[in-house]
Structures are given as structure tokens and as C-alpha cells.
N, C-alpha and C positions, 0 to 999 in steps of 0.2 A: 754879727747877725746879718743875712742878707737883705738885701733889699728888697725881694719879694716877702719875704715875711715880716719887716716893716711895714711894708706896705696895708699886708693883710691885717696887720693889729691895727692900722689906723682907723681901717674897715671896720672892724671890730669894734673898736671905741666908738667910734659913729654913728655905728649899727646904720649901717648903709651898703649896698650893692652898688653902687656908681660907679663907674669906671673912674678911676684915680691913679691909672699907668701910666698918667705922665707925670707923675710925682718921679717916677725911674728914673728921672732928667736928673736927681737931685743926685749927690754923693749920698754913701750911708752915713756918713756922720751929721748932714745936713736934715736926713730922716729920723736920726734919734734924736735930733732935736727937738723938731717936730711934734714926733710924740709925747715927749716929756712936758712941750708946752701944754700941747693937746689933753694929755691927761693933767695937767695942774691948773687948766684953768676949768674944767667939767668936776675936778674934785675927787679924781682915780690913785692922786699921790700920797693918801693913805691920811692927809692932817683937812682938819678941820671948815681952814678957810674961811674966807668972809663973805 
């Protein structure tokens, strides 16, 4: 996935317009990280959580 559309899903999860292009600083795999926190800790990774 590139980086721009990492990007833009973070946005997404956020639900924010903020500029957040210097996240582009990051590698992609440092981006899907990210994400994957990002959505496990808001509760998007599909399990229940505490």
C-alpha cells in the first residue's frame, strides 16, 4: 500500500482534515503500523476490547 493512502486511512480513522504529511517522513511499514495501533486501540479491529 502506499504511503499516501496510509496516510489518508489515518485521516479517515480520525475523522480529521489536519495536515498529517509529515507522517510521509515515516517508511510504509512504519505507517501500517501505525494504523493497526491506531485502529486497536479506538476499537476498528473487529474484537471487543476493554
Amino acid at each position: 500500500m502506499t504511503k499516501k493512502k496510509l496516510i489518508e486511512i489515518i485521516k479517515r480513522i480520525l475523522k480529521t482534515e489536519a495536515d498529517i504529511e509529515f507522517l510521509l517522513k515515516l517508511d510504509a511499514s512504519e505507517l501500517e503500523t501505525l494504523v493497526a495501533i491506531i485502529r486497536d486501540r479506538i476499537g476498528l479491529n473487529g474484537s471487543t476490547g476493554a
